[in-house]
C-alpha positions in Angstrom: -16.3 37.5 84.6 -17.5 38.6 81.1 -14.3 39.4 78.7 -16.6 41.2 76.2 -19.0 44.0 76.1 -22.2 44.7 74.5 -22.4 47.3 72.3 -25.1 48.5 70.0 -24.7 50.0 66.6 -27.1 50.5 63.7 -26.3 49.1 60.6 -28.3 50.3 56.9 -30.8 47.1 55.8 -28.8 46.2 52.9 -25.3 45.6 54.8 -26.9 44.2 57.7 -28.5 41.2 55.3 -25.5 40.8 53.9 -23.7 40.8 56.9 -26.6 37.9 58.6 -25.9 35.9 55.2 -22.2 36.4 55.6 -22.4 34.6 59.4 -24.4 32.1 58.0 -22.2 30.7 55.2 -19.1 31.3 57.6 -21.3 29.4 60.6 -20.1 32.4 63.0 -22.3 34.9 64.8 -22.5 38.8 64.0 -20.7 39.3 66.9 -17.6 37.7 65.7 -18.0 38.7 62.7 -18.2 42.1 63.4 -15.4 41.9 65.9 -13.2 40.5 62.7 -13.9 43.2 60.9 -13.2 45.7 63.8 -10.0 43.9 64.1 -8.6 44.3 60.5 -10.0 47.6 60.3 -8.0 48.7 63.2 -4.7 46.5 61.6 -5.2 48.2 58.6 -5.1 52.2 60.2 -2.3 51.2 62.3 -0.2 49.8 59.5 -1.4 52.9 56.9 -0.2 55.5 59.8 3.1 53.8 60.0 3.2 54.0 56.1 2.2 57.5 56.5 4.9 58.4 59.3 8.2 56.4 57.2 6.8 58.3 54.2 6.8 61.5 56.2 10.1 61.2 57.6 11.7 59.7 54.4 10.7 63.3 52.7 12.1 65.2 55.9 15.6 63.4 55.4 15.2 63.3 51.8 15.4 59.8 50.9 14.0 59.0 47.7 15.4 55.7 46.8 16.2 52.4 48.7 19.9 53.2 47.5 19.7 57.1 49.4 18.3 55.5 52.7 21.1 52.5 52.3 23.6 55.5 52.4 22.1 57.0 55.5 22.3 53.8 56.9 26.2 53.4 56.3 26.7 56.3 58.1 25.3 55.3 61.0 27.6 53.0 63.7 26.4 49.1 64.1 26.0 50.0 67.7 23.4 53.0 67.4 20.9 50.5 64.9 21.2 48.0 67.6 23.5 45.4 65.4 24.9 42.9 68.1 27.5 42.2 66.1 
């Protein structure tokens, strides 16, 4: 059973040479080289939302210093930050 699927995706001349020489000096196909880049891409967006939600909802609680969210965390009991303690 295949575990990957074909796609097809156009690519401008100049980044698809570099891409083919890219492969080449790597000794990988396009294919995984592509699917690298897919894959950090996608790492990269899901660690940039998080950055953008904490951001977000350090401004909503008004935390503007590691000291102001130490405080929040002080008020909160062990048990509700999941401390096993």
């Amino acid at each position: 059973m295949r575990t990957t699927k074909p796609i097809t995706i156009s690519l401008p001349e100049d980044l698809l040479r570099e891409a083919q020489r890219a492969a080449k000096e790597e000794a990988r196909t396009r294919s995984e080289l592509v699917r690298d880049a897919l894959q950090q891409y996608l790492a990269s967006r899901r660690w940039r939302r998080l950055r953008q939600w904490g951001a977000e909802t350090a401004r909503r609680l008004g935390l503007k210093s590691e000291a102001d969210l130490q405080r929040l965390l002080d008020r909160v009991p062990a048990r509700r930050r999941g401390s096993r303690e």
